[in-house]
N, C-alpha and C positions, 0 to 999 in steps of 0.2 A: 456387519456394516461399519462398526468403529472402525477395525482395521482400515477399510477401502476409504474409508475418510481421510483416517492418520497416513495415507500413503500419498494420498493426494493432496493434501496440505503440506505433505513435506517436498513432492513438488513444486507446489507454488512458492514454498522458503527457496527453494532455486531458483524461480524464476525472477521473485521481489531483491533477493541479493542480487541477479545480475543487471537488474534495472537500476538496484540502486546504485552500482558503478558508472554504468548508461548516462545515469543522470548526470553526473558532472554537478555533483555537490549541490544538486536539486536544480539546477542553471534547464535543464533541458525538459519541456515541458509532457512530452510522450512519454517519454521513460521515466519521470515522476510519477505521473497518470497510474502506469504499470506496476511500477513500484507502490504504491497508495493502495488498488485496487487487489496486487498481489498479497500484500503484507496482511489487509483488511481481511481478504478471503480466506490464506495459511492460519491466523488466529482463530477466526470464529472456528474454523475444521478440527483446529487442535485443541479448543476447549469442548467442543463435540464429544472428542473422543477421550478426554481425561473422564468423560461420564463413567466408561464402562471399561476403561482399561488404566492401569497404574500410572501415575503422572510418573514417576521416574521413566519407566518402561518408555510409557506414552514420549514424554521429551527425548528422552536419547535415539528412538527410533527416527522420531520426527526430524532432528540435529542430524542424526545420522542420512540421512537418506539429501536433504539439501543438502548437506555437507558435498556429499560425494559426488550431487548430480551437479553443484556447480563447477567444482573440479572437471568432472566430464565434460563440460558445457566449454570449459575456458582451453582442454586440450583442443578439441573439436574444431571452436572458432579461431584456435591459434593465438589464442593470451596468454598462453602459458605451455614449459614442453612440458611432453609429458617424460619420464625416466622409469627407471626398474625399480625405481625403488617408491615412487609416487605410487607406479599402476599398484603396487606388491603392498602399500601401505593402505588402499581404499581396496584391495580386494579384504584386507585383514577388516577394513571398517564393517564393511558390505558383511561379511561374514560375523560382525558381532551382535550386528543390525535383526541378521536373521537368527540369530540366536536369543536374541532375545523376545522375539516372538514364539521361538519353537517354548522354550520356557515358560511361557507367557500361561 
């Protein structure tokens, strides 16, 4: 159950970073909101699951997994290109992400 937490908290670290762009330096009241209620939710989920699984482990998966889905997020919406050498570098993340759970 930790894992499915620590997955879904790292989630919400995507979603709270891309609000906190949204927001416009907190200027914009929705994506504040989101950003607030995202960050509030990604925390409590990752101290959840430092219970039962290694905070280093537990943080880099969690880092990991926003990391990459905001990246995703910002090809997607067209904030950013994507290149061979971006996709080739979050496939390498992605791939340490799950190593370190196989390990785990």
């Amino acid at each position: 159950m930790a894992w499915v937490i620590l997955v879904l908290s790292g989630v919400l670290e995507a979603v709270w970073a891309t609000a906190l762009d949204a927001s416009k330096s907190f200027t914009r009241r929705v994506p504040t909101s989101v950003f607030v209620v995202g960050f509030v939710a990604s925390m409590i989920g990752l101290s959840f699951a430092m219970g039962s699984i290694p905070t280093g482990t537990a943080y880099a998966v969690w880092t990991g997994i926003g990391a990459a889905l905001t990246v995703v997020w910002a090809f997607v919406s067209g904030r950013e290109r994507p290149t061979a050498a971006k996709i080739a570098l979050l496939v390498v993340l992605i791939g340490c992400v799950a190593g370190l759970k196989a390990v785990e």
